[in-house]
N, C-alpha and C positions, 0 to 999 in steps of 0.2 A: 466814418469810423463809429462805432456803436460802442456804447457805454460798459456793454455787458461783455465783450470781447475782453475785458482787463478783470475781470471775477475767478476769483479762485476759494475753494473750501480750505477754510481754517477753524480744527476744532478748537473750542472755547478753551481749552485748558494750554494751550500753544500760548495764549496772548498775556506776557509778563505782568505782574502784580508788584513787584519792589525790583529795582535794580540789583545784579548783582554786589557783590562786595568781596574787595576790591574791584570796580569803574573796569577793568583794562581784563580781567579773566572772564569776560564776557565770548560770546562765540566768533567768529570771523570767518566770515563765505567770502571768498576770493575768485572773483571773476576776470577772464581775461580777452576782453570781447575784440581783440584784434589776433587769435587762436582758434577761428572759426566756428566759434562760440560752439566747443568742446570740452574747455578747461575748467571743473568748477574744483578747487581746494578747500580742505577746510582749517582753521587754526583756531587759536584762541589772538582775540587782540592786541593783547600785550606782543605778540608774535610779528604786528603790523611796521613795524622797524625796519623789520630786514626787507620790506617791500618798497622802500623810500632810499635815493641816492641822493649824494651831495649837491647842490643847486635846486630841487624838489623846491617849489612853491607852497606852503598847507594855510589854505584861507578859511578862516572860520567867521559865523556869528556873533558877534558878543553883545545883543540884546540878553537883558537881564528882565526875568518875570518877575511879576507883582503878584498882590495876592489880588485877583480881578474877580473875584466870585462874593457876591454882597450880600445879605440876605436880609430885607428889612419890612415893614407896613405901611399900608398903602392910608392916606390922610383924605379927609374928603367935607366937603359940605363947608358953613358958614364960618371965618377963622379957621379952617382945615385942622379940624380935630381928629383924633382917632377914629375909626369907624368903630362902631360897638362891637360887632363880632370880629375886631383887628384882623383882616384880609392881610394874609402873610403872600410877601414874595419875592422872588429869586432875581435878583438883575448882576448880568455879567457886562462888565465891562468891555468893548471891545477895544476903542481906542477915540484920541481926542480928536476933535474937530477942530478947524483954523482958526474959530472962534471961541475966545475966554470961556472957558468953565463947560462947553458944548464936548457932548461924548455920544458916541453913537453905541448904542448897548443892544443888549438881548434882556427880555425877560418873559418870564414865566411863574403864575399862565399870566401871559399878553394882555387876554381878553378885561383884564380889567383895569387897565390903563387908558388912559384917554390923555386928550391936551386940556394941560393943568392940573391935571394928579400930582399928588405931590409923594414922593416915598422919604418915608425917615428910615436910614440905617442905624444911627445912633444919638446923640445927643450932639449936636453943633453936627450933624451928619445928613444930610440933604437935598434931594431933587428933585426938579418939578421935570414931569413931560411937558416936551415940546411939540413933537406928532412923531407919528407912524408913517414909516416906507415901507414904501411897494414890496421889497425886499425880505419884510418881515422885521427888521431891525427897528430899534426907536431912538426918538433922539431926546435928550435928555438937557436940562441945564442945571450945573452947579454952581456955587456962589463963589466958586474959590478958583486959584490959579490949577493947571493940571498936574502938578507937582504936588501940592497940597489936597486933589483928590486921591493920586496914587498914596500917599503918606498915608491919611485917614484908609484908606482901601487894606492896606498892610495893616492895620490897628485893629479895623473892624472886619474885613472880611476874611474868605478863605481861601488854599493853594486852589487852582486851577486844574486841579486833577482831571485830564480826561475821561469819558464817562463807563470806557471801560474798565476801570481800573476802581475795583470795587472797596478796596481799603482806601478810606479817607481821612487816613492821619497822620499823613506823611508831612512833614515840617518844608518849609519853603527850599531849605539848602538843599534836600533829597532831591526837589524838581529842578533844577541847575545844573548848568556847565560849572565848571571850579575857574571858567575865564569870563563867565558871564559880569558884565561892567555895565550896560548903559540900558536903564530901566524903561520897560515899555511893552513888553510881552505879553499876552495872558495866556500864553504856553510854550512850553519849551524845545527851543534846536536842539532833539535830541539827539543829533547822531555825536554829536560831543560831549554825550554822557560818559562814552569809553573813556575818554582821556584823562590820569594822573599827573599829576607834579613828576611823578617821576619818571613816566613814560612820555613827556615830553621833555626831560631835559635827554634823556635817550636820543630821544630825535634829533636833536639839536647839537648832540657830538656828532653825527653826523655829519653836518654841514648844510641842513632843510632849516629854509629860513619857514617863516610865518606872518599874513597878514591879516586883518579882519574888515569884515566890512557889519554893516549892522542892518537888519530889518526884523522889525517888531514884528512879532509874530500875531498874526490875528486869523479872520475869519478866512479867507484868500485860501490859506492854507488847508484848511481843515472841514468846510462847507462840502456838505457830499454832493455828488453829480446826483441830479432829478431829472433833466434830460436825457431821451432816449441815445440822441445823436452828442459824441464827445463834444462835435464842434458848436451845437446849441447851447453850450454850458459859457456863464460868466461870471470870469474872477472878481475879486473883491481884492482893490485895492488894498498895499500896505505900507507904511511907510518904510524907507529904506535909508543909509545915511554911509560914502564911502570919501572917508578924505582924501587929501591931494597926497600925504605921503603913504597912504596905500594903493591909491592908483599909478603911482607912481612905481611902487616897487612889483605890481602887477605885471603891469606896461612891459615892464623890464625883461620880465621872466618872459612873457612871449618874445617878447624881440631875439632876447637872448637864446629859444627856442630849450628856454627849462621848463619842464610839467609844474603846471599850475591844479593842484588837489582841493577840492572843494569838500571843506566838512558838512556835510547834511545839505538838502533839496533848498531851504533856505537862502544859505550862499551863493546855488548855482539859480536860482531867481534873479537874486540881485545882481551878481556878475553879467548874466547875458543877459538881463532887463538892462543896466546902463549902457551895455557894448553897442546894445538895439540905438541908443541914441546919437550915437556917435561914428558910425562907419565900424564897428570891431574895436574900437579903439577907446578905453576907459577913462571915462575925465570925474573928476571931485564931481558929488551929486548929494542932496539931500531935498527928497520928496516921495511920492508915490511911484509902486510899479505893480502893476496888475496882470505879468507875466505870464500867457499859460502854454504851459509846454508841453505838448504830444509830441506822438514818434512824427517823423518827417518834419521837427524842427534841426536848422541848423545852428549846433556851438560855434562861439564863438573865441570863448576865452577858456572854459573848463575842459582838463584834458583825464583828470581821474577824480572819481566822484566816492565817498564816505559818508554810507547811509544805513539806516535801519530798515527794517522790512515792516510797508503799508499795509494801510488796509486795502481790502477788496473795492474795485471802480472808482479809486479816487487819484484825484489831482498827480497826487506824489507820485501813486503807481504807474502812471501813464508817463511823468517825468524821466523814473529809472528805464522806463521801456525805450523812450528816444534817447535815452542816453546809450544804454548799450547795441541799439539800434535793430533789437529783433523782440517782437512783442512776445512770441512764440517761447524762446532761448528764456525771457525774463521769466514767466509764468511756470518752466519746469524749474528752473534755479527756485521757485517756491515753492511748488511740489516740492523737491528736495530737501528745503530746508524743513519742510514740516515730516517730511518722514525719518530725519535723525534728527529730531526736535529741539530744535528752533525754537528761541523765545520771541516772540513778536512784539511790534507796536512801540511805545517810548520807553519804555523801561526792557523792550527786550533787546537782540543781539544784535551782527552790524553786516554788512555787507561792504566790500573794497571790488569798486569797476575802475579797469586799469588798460 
């Protein structure tokens, strides 16, 4: 499978800059991939109710972002004083390591780090390198608990705004879910940008229950394919975290044979990365899963999926392609959406495979 077989043209002004407002009057493609993948509707989100019946499972992420974008100077020579011409630089957060105060980052430019550079962000704000992987990443040491560098991270650093998205003033609450709870992110599960307070209690007279599972959002996710070949590409661990009474009320909905709806590419990592462990079958998990999923994977637990529309040859788009099961069917449903325009990417519109 070749990397370039999932590419499609997206003119630059398709790719959203602020989320709509109101969250839920965003656009909504309605796919119905068991209709011989002929069905495409279109509606507005708030609309996505009447597609949901009573016993509907809706699972979501509730990883909550940080502000993971740092920006500080790099300390150098005897007593690691300032350099004289203070070499300015950018280190992103990706996520913690098993070990105290140990963070695995990106920065830039790179080239001027070594083991035992020291960068100061702020006043009592500080990290020494530890080395450089293979991978490009670095590893970094802080003096403090991981909770006390996300703290300081919120104080001193900035939203994580991905790098298309060229206004950079958007306040932390704009890049969040309104269910986002358990902090650890450095980008956000966007496809639960749609959802209101009020188009979830919607839902919920219904008779659609709801559960979450949580994975930090990191590099895994969002690292472009550099390999020719899909299958030469390797994901980037993240962590993930699904307790005993969500898998439980999981479990249930399969058994029970009710549709289990997965908000955003996120959820459906984590769901069939844990099912991977266990025969199909979801038990309490808290650790890594470096799940990647192309077409001619088999689900396991997701039976309708609620997502935004990727970028070109990456990770997600190759997700939604095995999910709906036709690489071909996936690629004109984007055509389509860019020729009655479509807002793309995190802050653009949503997609319902059903």
């Amino acid at each position: 499978m070749l990397t370039k077989d999932f590419d499609y043209h997206l003119p630059m002004e398709r790719i959203a800059q602020k989320p709509i407002e109101p969250r839920d009057q965003s656009n909504l493609m309605l796919i119905n991939k068991h209709s011989g993948f002929g069905r495409i509707k279109h509606k507005k989100f708030v609309d996505i109710v009447d597609e949901f019946k009573k016993g509907d499972l809706i699972v979501w992420n509730s990883s909550k972002v940080f502000k993971a974008r740092l920006f500080g100077e790099l300390l150098s020579g005897e007593g690691q004083q300032l350099m004289d011409h203070k070499k300015k630089i950018e280190v992103f957060l990706v996520r913690p390591m098993e070990n105290k105060g140990v963070w695995k980052v990106l920065a830039r430019p790179g080239k001027h780090v070594s083991s035992g550079t020291k960068v100061r962000f702020a006043p009592g704000f500080e990290c020494v390198v530890m080395a450089k992987e293979v991978d490009g990443t670095i590893l970094v040491q802080f003096g403090y608990s991981d909770d006390e560098v996300k703290a300081k991270a919120n104080k001193f650093g900035k939203v994580p705004i991905p790098p298309y998205v060229k206004d950079e003033v958007h306040e932390l609450e704009i890049y969040q879910t309104i269910y986002a709870d358990k902090e650890g992110s450095v980008a956000a599960p966007t496809a639960g940008f749609h959802f209101t307070p009020e188009l979830i209690e919607k839902i919920k007279a219904k008779g659609v229950e709801f559960a979450e599972v949580t994975l930090h959002v990191g590099l895994g996710t969002f690292l472009p394919i550099k390999s020719e070949r899909v299958e030469d590409h390797t994901m980037h661990s993240e962590q993930v975290e699904l307790t005993q009474i969500n898998a439980d009320k999981i479990n249930k909905a399969k058994e029970e044979g009710r549709r289990v709806i997965a908000v955003g590419t996120t959820t459906v990592r984590t769901l069939e990365g844990i099912a991977k462990l266990k025969s199909s079958k979801l038990i309490p998990y808290m650790g890594d899963i470096n799940i990647f999923i192309k077409p001619g994977f088999k689900f396991e637990i997701v039976d309708a999926l609620i997502t935004n529309f990727h970028l070109p040859k990456s990770t997600l788009l190759m997700l939604v392609s095995a999910f709906l099961g036709n690489r071909k069917f996936m690629l004109k449903c984007y055509k389509v959406a860019v020729k009655k325009k479509y807002r793309f990417y995190s802050f653009g519109d949503a997609m319902f495979i059903k």
